[in-house]
C-alpha positions as CSV (number, residue, x, y, z in Angstrom):
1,X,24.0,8.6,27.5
2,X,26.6,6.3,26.8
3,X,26.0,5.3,22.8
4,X,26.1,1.0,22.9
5,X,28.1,-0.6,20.0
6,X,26.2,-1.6,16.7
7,X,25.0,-5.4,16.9
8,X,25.1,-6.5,14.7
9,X,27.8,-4.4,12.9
10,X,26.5,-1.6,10.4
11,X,27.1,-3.0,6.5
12,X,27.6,-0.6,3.7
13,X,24.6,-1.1,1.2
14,X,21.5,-0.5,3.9
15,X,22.4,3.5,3.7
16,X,20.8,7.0,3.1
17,X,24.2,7.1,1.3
18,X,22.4,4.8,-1.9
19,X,24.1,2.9,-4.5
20,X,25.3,4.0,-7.2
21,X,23.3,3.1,-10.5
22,X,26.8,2.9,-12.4
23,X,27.5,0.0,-10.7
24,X,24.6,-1.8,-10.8
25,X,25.0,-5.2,-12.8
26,X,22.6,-4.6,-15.9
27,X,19.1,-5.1,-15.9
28,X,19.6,-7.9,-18.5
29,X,22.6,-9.6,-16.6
30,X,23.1,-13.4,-15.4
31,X,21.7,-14.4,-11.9
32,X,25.2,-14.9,-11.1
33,X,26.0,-11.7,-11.6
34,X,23.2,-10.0,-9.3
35,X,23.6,-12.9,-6.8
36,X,26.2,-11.4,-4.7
37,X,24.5,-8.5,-4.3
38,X,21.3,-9.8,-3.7
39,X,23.0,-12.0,-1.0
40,X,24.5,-9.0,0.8
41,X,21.8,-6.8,0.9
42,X,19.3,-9.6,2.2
43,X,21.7,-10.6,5.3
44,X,22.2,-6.8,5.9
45,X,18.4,-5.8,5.9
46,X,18.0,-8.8,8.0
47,X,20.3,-8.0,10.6
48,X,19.3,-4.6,11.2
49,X,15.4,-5.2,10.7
50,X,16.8,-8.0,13.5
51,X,17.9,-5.4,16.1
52,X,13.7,-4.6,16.7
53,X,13.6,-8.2,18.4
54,X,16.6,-6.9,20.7
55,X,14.7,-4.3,21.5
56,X,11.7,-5.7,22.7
57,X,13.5,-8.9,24.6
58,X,15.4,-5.8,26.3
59,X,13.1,-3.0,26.7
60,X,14.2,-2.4,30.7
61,X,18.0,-2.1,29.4
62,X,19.6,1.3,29.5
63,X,20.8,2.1,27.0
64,X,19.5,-0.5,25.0
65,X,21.9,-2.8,22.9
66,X,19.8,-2.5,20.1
67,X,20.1,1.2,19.4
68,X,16.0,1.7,19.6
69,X,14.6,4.1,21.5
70,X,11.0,4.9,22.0
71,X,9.1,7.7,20.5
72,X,6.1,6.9,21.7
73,X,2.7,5.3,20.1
74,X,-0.1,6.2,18.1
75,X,-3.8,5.0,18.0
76,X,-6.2,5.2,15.5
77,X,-9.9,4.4,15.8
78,X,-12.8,4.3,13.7
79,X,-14.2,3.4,10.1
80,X,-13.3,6.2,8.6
81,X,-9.8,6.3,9.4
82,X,-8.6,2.6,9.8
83,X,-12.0,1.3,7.6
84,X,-12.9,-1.1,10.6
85,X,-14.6,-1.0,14.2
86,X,-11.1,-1.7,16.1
87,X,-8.4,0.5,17.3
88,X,-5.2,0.1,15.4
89,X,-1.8,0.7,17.9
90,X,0.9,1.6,16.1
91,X,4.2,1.6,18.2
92,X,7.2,4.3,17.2
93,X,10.7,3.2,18.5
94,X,13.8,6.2,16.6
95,X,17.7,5.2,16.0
96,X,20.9,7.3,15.5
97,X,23.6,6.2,13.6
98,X,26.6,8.2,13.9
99,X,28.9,9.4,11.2
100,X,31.5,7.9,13.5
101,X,30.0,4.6,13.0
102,X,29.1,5.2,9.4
103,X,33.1,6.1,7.9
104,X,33.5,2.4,8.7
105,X,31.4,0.8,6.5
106,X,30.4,3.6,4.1
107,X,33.2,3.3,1.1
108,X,33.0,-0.7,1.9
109,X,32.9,-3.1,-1.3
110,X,29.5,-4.2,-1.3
111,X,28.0,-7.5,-3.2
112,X,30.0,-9.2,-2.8
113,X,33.4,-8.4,-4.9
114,X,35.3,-5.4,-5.2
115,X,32.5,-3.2,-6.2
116,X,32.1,0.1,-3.7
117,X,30.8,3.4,-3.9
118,X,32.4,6.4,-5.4
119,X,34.7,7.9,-2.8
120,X,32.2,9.8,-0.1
121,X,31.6,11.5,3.2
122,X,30.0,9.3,5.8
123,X,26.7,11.2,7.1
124,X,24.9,10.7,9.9
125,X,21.0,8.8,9.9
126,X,18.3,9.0,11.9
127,X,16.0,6.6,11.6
128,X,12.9,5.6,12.5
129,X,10.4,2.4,12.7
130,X,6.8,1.3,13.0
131,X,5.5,-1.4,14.8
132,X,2.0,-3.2,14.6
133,X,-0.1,-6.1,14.6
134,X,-2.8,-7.1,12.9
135,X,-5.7,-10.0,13.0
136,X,-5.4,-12.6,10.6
137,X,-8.4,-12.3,9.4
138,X,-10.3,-11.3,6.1
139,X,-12.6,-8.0,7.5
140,X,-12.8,-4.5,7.8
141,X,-10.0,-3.0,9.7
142,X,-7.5,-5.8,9.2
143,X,-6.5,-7.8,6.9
144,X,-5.0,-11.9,6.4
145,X,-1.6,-12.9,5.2
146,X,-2.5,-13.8,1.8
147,X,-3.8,-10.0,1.4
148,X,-0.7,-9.1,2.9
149,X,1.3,-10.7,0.5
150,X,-0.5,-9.8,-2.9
151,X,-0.5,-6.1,-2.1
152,X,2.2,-5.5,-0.3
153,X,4.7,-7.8,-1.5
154,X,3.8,-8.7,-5.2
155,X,1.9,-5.3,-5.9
156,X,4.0,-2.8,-3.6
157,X,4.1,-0.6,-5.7
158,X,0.8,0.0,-6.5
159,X,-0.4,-0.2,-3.3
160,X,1.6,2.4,-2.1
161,X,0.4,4.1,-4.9
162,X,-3.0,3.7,-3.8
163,X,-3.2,4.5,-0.2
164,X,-1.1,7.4,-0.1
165,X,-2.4,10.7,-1.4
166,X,0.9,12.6,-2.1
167,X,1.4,10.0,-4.5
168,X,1.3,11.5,-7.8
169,X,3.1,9.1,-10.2
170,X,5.4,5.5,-10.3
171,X,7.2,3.8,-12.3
172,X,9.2,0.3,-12.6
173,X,12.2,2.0,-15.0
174,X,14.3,-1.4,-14.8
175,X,13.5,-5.1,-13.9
176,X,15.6,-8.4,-13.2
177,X,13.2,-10.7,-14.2
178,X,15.2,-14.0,-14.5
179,X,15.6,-14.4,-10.0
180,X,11.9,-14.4,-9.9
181,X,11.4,-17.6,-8.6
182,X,14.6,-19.0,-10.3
183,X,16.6,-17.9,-6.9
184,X,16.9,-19.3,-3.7
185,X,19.3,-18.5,-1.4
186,X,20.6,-20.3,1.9
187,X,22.5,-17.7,3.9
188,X,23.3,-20.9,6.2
189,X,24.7,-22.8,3.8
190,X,26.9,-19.6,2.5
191,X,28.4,-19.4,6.3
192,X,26.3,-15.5,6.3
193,X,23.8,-17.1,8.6
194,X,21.9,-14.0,10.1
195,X,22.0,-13.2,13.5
196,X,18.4,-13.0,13.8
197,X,15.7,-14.2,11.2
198,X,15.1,-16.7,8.7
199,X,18.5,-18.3,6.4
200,X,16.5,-19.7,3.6
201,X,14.9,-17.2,1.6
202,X,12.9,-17.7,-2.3
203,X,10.3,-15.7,-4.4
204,X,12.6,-12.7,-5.3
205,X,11.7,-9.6,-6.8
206,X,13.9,-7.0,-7.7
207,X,13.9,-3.9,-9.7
208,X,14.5,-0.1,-9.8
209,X,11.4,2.2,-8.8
210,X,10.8,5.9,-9.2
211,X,8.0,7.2,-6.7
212,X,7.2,11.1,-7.3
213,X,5.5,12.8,-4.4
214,X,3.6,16.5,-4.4
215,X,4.4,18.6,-1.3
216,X,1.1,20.4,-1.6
217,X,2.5,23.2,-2.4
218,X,3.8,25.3,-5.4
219,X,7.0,26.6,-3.2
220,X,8.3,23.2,-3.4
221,X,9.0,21.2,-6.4
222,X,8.2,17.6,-7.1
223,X,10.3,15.1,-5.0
224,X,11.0,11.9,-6.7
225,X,12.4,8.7,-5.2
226,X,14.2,6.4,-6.9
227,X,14.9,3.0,-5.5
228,X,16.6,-0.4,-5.8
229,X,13.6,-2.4,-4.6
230,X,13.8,-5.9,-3.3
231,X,11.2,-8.4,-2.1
232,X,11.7,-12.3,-1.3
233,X,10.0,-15.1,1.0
234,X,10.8,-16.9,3.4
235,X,11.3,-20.4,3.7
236,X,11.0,-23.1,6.5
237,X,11.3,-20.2,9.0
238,X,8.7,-21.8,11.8
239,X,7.4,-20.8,14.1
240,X,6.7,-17.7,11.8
241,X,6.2,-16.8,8.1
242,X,7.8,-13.9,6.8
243,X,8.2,-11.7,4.0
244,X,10.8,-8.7,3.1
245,X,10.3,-5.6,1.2
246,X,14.0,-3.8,1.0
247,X,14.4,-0.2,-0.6
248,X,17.5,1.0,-1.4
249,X,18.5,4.6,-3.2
250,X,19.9,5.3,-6.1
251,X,22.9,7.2,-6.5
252,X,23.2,9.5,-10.0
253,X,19.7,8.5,-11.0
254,X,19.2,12.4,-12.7
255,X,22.2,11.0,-15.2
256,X,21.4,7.7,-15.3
257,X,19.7,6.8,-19.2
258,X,16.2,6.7,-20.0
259,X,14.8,3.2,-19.7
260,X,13.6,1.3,-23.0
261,X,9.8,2.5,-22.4
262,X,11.4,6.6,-22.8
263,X,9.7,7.0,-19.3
264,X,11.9,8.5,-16.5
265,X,10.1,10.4,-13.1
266,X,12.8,12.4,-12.7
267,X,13.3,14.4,-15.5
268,X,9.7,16.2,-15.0
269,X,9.8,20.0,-14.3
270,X,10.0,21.0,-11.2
271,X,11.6,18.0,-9.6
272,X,14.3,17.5,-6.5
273,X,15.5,14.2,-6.3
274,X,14.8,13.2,-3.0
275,X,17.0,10.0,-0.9
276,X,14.9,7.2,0.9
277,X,15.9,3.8,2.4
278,X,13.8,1.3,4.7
279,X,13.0,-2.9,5.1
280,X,9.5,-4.0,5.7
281,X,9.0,-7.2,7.6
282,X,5.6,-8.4,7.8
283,X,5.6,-12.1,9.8
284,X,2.9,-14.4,10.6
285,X,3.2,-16.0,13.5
286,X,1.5,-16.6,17.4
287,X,-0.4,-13.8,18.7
288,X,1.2,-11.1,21.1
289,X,-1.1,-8.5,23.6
290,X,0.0,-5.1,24.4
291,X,0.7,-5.1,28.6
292,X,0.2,-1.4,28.6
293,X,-2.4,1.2,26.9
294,X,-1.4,3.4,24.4
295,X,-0.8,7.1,23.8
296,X,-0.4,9.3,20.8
297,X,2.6,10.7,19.9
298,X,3.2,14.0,19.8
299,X,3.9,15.9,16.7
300,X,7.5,16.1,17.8
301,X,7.5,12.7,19.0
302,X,7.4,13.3,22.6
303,X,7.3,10.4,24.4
304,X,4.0,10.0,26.1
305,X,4.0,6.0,27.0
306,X,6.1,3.1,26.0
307,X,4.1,-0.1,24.5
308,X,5.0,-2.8,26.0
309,X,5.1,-6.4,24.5
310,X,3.5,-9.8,26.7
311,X,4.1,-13.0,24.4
312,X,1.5,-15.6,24.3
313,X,2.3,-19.2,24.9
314,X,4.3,-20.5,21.2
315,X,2.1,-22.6,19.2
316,X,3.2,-24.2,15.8
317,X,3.5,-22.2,12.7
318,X,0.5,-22.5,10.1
319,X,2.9,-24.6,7.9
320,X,3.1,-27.2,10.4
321,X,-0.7,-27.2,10.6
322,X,-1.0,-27.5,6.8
323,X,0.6,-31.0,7.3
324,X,-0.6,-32.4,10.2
325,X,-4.2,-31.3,10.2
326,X,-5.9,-34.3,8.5
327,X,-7.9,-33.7,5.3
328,X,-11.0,-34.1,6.9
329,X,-10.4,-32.0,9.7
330,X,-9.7,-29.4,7.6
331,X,-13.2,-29.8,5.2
332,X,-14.9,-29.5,8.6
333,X,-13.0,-26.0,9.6
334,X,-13.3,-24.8,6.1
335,X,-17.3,-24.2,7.0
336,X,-16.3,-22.0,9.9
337,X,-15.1,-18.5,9.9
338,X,-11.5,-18.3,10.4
339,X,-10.5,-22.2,9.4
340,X,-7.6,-24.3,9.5
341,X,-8.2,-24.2,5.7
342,X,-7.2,-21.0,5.7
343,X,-4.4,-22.2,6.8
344,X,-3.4,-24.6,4.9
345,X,-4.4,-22.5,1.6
346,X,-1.7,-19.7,3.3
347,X,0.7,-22.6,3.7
348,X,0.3,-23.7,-0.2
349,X,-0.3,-20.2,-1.8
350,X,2.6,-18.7,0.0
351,X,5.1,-21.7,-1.1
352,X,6.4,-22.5,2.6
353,X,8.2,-25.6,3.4
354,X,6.2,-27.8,5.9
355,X,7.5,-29.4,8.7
356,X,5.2,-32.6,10.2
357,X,3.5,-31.9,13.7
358,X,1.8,-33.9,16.0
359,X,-2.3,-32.8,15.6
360,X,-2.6,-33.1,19.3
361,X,-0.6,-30.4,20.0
362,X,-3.0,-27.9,17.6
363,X,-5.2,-26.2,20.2
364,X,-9.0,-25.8,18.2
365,X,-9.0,-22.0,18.4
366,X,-5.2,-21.8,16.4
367,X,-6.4,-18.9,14.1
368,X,-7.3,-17.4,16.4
369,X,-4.3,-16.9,18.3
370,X,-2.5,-15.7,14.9
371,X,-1.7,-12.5,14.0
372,X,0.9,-10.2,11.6
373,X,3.5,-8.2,12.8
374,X,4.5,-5.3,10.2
375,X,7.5,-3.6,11.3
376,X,9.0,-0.9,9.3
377,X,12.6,0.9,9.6
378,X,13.5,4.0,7.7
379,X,15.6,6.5,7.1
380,X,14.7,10.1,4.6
381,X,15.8,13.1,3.1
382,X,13.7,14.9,0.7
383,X,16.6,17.7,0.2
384,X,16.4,20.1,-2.2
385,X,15.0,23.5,0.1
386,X,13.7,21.9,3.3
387,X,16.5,21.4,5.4
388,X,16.5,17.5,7.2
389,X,16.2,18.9,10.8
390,X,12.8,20.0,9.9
391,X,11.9,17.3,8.3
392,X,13.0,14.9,11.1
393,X,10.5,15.6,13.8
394,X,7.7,14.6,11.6
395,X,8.7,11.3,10.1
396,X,7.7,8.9,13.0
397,X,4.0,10.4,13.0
398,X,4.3,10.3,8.9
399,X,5.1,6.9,9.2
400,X,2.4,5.7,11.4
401,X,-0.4,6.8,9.1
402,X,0.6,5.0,6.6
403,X,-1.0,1.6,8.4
404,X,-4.3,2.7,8.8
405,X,-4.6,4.4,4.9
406,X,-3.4,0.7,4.2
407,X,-5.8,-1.1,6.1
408,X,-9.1,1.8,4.4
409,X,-7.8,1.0,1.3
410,X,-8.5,-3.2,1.7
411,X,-11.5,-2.2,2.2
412,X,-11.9,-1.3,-1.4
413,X,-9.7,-3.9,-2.9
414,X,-11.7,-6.7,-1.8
415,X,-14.6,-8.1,-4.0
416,X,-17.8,-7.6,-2.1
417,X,-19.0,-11.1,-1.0
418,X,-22.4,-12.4,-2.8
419,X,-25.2,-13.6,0.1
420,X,-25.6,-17.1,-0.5
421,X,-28.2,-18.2,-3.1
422,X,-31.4,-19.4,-2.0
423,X,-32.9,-23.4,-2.9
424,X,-34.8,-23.3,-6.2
425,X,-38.6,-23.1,-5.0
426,X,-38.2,-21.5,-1.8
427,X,-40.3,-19.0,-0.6
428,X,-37.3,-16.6,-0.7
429,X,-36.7,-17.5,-4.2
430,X,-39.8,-16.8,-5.5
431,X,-40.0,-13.8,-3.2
432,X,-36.6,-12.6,-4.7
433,X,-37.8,-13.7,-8.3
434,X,-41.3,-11.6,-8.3
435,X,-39.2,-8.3,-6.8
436,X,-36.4,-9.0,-9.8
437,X,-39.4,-8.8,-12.4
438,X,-40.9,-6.0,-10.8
439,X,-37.6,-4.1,-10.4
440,X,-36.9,-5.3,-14.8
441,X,-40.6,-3.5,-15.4
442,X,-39.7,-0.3,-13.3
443,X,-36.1,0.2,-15.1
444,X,-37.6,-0.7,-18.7
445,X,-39.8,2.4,-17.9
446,X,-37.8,4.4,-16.4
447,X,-35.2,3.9,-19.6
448,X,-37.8,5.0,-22.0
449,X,-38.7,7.9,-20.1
450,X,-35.5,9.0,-20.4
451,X,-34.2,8.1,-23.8
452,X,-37.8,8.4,-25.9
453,X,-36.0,8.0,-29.2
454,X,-35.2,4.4,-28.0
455,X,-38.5,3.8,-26.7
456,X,-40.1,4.4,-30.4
457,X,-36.8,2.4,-31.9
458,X,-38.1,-0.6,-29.5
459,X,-41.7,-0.2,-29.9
460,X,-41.4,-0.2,-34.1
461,X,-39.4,-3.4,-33.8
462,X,-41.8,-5.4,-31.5
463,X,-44.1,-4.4,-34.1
């Protein structure tokens, strides 16, 4: 098979390879001296997370421009794996990036200026990538795009945390506080408009994360991950809303200096500092519908079936609602399930420009016809003893997990909904208010069955 040229063109900081942490601007630096590099990095993940959409518009190509290829799908059903009634698809596409292609870009200046990595050997990457969609709704199974963007943009860490079980410590060694919401960046205006995606992006988050895994077993020691983590939002990017999540390695982390708070993964016992690099797009936008079933992949990621995409007609995007839908339109919504409130509260929580539209082209069932696509592209190597050709055949199954232990674990962040309180004088109320009572007498006497010595204190005070 004839190998098609990178497009768009491989950069240098999106790379198993890492940065270096010795030439990282300082945790305590200017805004104008992480800009560049925060720049760079965002067009780069942006173009590559980009080369998905080529994929799908030319699944039929061979071979395809994009560098995708499938590996097949996986389902997952059930309450007990996904924590709702619905089957979950999760779609597995695999890349090769050459060394050939690498030596090009690898010992490239990145952010910007002058700055480049120590003098190194290109190596090749496999990567791989997840594809799903998801309802936007609040229930079991799913989740909306507010939930989306709480824990898996402004608590990613945790949430990774969380939902996966090898997951036996984290910690956020370095932080550049001041961008948080005191950057915005135009890649437009810069002339570094991205091929595909978004140009104006705000809400950034960046800092350096340590992630320490157990193996599950003592033969292998601790692997820890340490990252350059970046988040941001987008901004007037209808017909969709979008969010990144960008993880970079971190070259000479083991020598690096211990942060202020003396805390540092790495330097456990038993620990192999492991390499891992990946962007996460999650985007809200018009709902799409799988054309073909879905088959599980094998454990060497076989193909078995290839998902196939069918775009619904475009609608506008729930900005565009937020602004045109008039006020009282939206009280009326906001008392059913699913509303254009919702809407406009993801419009306003989520800080995204709105653009005016004309009502009449809203359809009525809008929310219904929305949905998140969560795409994620990666590339791994745990090193230390386990060799990366054993590793490899694994990672598009590991992967695909990952989005139904996310969706079971919404299920226990969100607060369990209180049933709606009945009118003063009701039947029900005075129903609800004789059981209370009786339920206060039974639990009075079952505490001073149990704990006599506080029955007699409470009996000597009445008295």
């Amino acid at each position: 098979m004839v190998k098609p040229p990178s497009d768009p063109p491989l950069g240098p900081l999106l790379r198993l390879e890492g940065i270096d942490f010795d030439r990282l601007p300082s945790h305590d630096c200017s805004i104008d001296a992480i800009k560049p590099l925060i720049i760079n990095l965002l067009k780069e993940s942006l173009d590559f997370i980009g080369t998905v959409d080529v994929y799908d518009q030319q699944r039929d190509t061979k071979p395809n421009p994009s560098g995708w290829y499938p590996k097949g799908s996986a389902k997952f059903n059930g309450a007990k794996v996904t924590g709702g009634p619905d089957t979950v698809a999760v779609e597995l596409l695999e890349r090769d990036i050459l060394q050939s292609e690498l030596d090009a870009v690898v010992n490239q200046p990145y952010g910007g200026g002058n700055v480049c990595r120590k003098s190194t050997k290109a190596v090749s990457e496999t990567w791989a990538c997840r594809r799903s969609f998801h309802n936007n709704l609040t229930q079991n199974g799913t989740a909306d795009w507010l939930e989306f963007l709480k824990h898996m943009k402004d608590e990613h860490v945790k949430t990774e945390d969380d939902m996966t079980d090898t997951v036996v410590g984290t910690n956020t060694a370095y932080t550049w506080n001041d961008i948080h919401r005191a950057m915005s960046i135009d890649l437009n205006a810069l002339g570094m408009r991205p091929i595909r995606g978004p140009s104006v992006w705000t809400d950034f988050t960046l800092q350096v994360v340590e992630m320490k895994h157990d193996l599950g077993s003592k033969l292998f020691d601790y692997r820890v991950f340490p990252v350059l983590q970046m988040s941001c939002l987008s901004v007037q990017s209808a017909p969709h809303d979008e969010f990144l999540v960008i993880s970079v390695p971190i070259n000479g982390w083991g020598a690096a200096p211990v942060p202020h708070d003396g805390r540092k993964l790495a330097n456990g016992p038993r620990t192999t500092i492991g390499s891992y690099v990946s962007v996460e797009r999650f985007r809200l936008g018009p709902k799409t519908q799988p054309e073909a079933p879905l088959q599980k992949v094998s454990t060497f990621g076989k193909v078995k079936s290839s998902l196939r995409i069918k775009k619904l007609k475009p609608r506008p995007s729930v900005a565009q609602i937020a602004e045109a839908a008039p006020v009282q339109q939206a009280e009326q919504a906001s008392r059913e399930e699913g509303s254009a409130a919702g809407a406009l509260q993801t419009a306003d929580q989520a800080g995204i420009a709105r653009d005016a539209v004309n009502p009449e082209d809203v359809p009525d069932n809008y929310l219904d016809n929305l949905q998140i696509e969560w795409v994620m592209a990666t590339a791994s190597h745990a090193r230390g003893n386990i060799p990366l050709f054993v590793q490899k055949p694994f990672i598009p199954k590991k992967i695909a997990i990952d989005v139904p232990l996310f969706l079971k674990v919404m299920v226990n962040k969100r607060e369990p909904r209180s049933p709606p309180t009945p009118p003063v004088g009701s039947q029900v109320a005075n129903d609800e208010q004789a059981a209370g009572q009786e339920t206060t007498n039974q639990e009075a006497g079952h505490q001073a069955t149990a704990n006599p010595a506080a029955f007699i204190e409470a009996s000597s005070n009445a008295h």
